[in-house]
Phi, psi and omega in degrees: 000318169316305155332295221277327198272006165267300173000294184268002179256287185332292194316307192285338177289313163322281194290353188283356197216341139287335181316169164280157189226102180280148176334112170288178186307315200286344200283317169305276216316318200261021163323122171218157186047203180324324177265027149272326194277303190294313162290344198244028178053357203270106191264349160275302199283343165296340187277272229294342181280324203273346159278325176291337187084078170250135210308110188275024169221004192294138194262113153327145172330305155282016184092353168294142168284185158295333171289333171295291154014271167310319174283355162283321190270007184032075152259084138353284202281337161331296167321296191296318198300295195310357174268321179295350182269302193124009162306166181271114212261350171274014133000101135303083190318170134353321165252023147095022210227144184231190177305298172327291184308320176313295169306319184286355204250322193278353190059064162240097148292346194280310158297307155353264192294355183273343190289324186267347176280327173246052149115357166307100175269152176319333199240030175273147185261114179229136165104206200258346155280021192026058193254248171213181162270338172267345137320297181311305173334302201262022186240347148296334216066042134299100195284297181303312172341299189297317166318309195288329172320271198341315199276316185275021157104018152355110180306145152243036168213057162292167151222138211260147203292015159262037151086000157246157183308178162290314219275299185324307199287342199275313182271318187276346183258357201236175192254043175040014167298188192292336185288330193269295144346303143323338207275303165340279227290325172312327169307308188275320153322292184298329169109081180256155202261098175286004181283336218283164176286155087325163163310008163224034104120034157221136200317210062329341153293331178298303196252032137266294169303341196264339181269347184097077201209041186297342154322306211313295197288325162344298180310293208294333167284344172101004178251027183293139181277000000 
């Protein structure tokens, strides 16, 4: 248990400096060519540029592509047209974040599943946890998010280098409210493997009962309605 509470101290210490970091206001401003077109949705000036042979990969001072871009401001159609051009949809910013995950972090299913129909794969190693877009998800309670990962083939027992799962992150990171619980149950409904451990050899069932989170441990005993 001792591991797992540095864990989580690492994680919070962590995430003050990793997270995603969507475009600030100054950065916007200075937005020129496609990742102007791609934040303002403007999908005539994406076509024309991209008719000039303009970079459909080129990078911001932090590594966003215009596709990144697009997926912080959930421009749907942005997205698509620069993927029908032919940008790259597994792209990685600086920290380490492609599209999917971006979306799966803002709880946009809608982008979620248009991110995998054009070519996001699911089982791409995303942050600095070497982690999926369905960890981030189920370590929110994005509950649909997570259905749709699933449904697009998401690994679902991945483990991340602090040593959990999505189903792990969903209980120790999440408040046992109804999202997270929804989030359980899609995992486990899908055959997410409740045996796996933490680093100290305790379940997710373990640290639901330790937390009181009885939906939780219900799901994970296997007696969830």
């Amino acid at each position: 248990m001792m591991r797992t509470l540095i864990s989580l101290l690492l994680l919070g210490l962590a995430a003050t400096a990793q997270a995603q970091t969507p475009p600030s206001a100054a950065e916007i401003a200075g937005y020129q060519g496609l990742h102007r077109a791609a934040h303002e949705g403007d999908i005539a000036a994406i076509r024309r540029l991209v008719a000039e042979s303009a970079d459909l990969n080129a990078r911001d001072r932090a590594g966003r592509t215009p596709a990144h871009v697009a997926a912080f401001a959930s421009n749907d159609a942005a997205l698509r047209a620069l993927a029908e051009a032919g940008a790259d949809m597994n792209a990685l910013e600086n920290r380490v974040y492609d599209v999917l995950t971006i979306a799966a972090v803002a709880d946009d299913p809608e982008m979620v599943s248009l991110a995998m129909e054009l070519g996001n794969r699911a089982d791409l190693v995303t942050s600095v946890y070497d982690g999926t877009a369905l960890i981030a998800a189920a370590h929110l309670g994005h509950a649909e998010v997570v259905r749709r990962l699933i449904a697009g083939g998401a690994p679902l027992d991945h483990v991340n280098n602090l040593g959990w799962t999505a189903l792990m992150e969903a209980v120790v990171l999440g408040d046992g409210g109804p999202d997270h619980v929804a989030t359980v149950r899609a995992l486990v409904e899908a055959g997410a493997d409740r045996s796996i451990t933490d680093r100290d050899d305790v379940t997710p069932l373990q640290h639901a009962e330790a937390r009181g989170y009885e939906a939780i441990a219900a799901l994970l005993r296997g007696a969830g309605n």
